[in-house]
C-alpha positions in Angstrom: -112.4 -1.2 79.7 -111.2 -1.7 75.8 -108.2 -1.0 74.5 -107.3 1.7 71.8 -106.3 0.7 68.7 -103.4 2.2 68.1 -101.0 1.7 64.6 -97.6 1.5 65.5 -94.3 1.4 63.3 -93.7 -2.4 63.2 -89.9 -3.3 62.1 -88.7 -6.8 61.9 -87.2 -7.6 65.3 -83.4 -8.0 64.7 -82.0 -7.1 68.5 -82.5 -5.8 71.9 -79.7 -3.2 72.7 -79.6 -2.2 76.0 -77.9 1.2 76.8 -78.1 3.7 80.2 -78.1 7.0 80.3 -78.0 9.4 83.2 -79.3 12.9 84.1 -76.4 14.8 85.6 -78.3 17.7 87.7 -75.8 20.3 89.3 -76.2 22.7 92.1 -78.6 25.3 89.9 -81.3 22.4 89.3 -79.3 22.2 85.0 -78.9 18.7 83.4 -76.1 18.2 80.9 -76.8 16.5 77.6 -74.2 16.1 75.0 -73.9 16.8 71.4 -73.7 13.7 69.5 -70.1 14.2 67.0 -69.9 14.2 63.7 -69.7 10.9 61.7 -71.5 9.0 64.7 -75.4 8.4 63.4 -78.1 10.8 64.6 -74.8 13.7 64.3 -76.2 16.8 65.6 -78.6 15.5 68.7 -78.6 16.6 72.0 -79.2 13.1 74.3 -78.4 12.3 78.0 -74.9 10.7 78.6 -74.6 7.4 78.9 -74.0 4.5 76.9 -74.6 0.6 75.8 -74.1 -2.2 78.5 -71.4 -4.8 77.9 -71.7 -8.1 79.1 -71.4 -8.8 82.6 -72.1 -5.7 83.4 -75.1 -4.2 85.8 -76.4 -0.7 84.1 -75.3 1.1 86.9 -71.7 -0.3 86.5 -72.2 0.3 83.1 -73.2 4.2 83.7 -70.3 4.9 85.9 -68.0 3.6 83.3 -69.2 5.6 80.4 -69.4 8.4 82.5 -65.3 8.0 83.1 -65.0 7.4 79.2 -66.9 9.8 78.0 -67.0 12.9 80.7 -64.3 12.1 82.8 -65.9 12.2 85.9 -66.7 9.5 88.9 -69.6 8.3 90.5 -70.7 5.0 92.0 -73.9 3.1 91.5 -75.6 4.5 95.0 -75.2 7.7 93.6 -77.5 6.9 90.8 -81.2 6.8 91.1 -83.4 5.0 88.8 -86.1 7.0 87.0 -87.4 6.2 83.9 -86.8 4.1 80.8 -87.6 4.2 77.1 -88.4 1.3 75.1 -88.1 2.5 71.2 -87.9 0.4 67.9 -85.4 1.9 65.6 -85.4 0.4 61.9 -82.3 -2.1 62.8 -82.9 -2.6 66.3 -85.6 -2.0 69.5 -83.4 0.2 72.5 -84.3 0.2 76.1 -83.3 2.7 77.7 -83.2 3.5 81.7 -82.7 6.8 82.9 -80.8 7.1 86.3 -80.3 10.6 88.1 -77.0 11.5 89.5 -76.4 14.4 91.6 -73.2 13.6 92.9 -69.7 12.8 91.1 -66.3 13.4 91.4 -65.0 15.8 88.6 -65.4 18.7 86.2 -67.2 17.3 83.2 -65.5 17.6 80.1 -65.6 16.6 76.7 -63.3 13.4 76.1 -64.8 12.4 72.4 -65.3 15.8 71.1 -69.2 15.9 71.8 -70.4 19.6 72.9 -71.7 19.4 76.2 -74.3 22.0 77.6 -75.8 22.9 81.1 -79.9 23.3 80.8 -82.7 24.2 82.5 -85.3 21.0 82.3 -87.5 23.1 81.0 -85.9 24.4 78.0 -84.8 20.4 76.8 -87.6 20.6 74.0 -85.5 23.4 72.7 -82.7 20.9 71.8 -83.0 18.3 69.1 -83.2 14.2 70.6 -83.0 11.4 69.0 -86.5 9.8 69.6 -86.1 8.0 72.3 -84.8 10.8 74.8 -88.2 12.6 73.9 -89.9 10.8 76.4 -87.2 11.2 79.1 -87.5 14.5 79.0 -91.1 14.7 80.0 -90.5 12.1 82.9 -87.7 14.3 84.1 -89.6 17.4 84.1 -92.6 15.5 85.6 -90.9 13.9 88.5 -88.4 16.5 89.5 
């Protein structure tokens, strides 16, 4: 077996961020994703919620946090399911990024940092606009669900 050489866009490694995101699926099979807000960078994407990990925190701890931040609702980390991750090098830093599943929360989820928010099917995400790393989440979620 050989391996493909394959060119790929080399930056200068500067830092590993770590940030969750989740795949809200309601009752009709939909995930939410979320406008990112004017004056943030990459304005005008449609991602998965979620957000970066702080310190002494698990992912899944972080997730449920965010998830109160930014959509006011509650979940806890058994309610989250594991099921992909992105690994992407941006110019400034390299993301990794799992992908959990939630299917069960507490709350109506709402807009608490001005981001539109928007119930789709999974297969009409490559309509929306995602910053590169979601790309590849959404073909893992349409594979495995």
């Amino acid at each position: 077996m050989t391996c493909i050489d394959v060119t790929v866009p080399v930056y200068p490694f500067q830092k590993l961020v770590l940030v969750v995101a989740v795949a809200l699926l309601d009752a009709d099979g939909r995930v939410l994703i979320a406008q990112r807000p004017a004056g943030k960078e990459m304005a005008g994407l449609w991602e998965f919620p979620g957000g970066k990990v702080n310190d002494n925190e698990t992912p899944e701890m972080a997730l449920c946090r965010e998830l109160r931040e930014e959509l006011n609702i509650d979940t806890s980390p058994g309610c989250l399911y594991p099921l992909a991750f992105a690994s992407h090098a941006y110019e400034k830093f390299h993301l990794l990024m799992p992908l959990y599943v939630c299917r069960v929360w507490r709350g109506t989820p709402q807009s608490v940092e001005g981001q539109k928010l928007q119930w789709v099917r999974i297969n009409q995400l490559d309509e929306f606009e995602m910053p590169p790393a979601d790309v590849p989440l959404v073909a893992a979620l349409r594979d495995k669900l």
